[in-house]
N, C-alpha and C positions, 0 to 999 in steps of 0.2 A: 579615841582621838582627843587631844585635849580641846579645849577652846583657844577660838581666834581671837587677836589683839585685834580692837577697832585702832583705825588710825589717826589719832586726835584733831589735828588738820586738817586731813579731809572729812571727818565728819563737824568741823565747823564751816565749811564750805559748802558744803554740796548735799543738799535734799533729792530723796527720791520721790519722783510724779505716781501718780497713778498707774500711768503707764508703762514703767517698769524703769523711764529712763531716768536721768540726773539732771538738775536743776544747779542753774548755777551763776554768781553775782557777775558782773564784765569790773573788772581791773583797772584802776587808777583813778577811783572813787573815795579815796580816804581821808587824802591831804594834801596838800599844796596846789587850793581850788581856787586862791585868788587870781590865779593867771591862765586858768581855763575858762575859757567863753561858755556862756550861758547854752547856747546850742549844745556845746560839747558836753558839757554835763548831766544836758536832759539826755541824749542817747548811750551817756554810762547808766545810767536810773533802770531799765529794764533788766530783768533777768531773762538768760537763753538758756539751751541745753547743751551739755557736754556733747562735742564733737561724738561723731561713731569710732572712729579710732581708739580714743582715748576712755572712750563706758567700760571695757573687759579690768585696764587700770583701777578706773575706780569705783568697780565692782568688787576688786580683789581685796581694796583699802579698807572697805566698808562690810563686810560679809553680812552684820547681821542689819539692813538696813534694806 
C-alpha cells in the first residue's frame, strides 16, 4: 500500500488529545474584532472538541496523527 496524503488544513486545525479525540479552535476569531464585544470574544478564546459526527472525517484527513 502506498502512503497516505496528510491533509494540510486539517492538520493546521485540529490536534489530537490524549484521548484519542480532536481538539479544535471555535471560528470567527481572526479578524474584524473591532465590532465584536469583549464578552464575545472571550467565549471564541477556548478551544472544544470536534463534534462525534464529524471525528471519522477528520480521522480519515489526518491518518498518521
Amino acid at each position: 500500500m502506498p502512503k497516505l496524503k496528510t491533509n494540510r488544513g486539517a492538520a493546521k486545525r485540529f490536534m489530537r488529545t490524549a484521548g484519542g479525540r480532536f481538539k479544535r479552535a471555535q471560528s470567527h476569531f481572526n479578524h474584524i474584532l473591532t465590532k465584536k464585544s469583549p464578552k464575545r470574544k472571550r467565549h471564541l478564546r477556548p478551544s472544544s472538541l470536534v463534534n462525534a459526527a464529524d471525528q471519522a472525517a477528520v480521522k480519515k484527513m489526518l491518518p498518521y496523527r
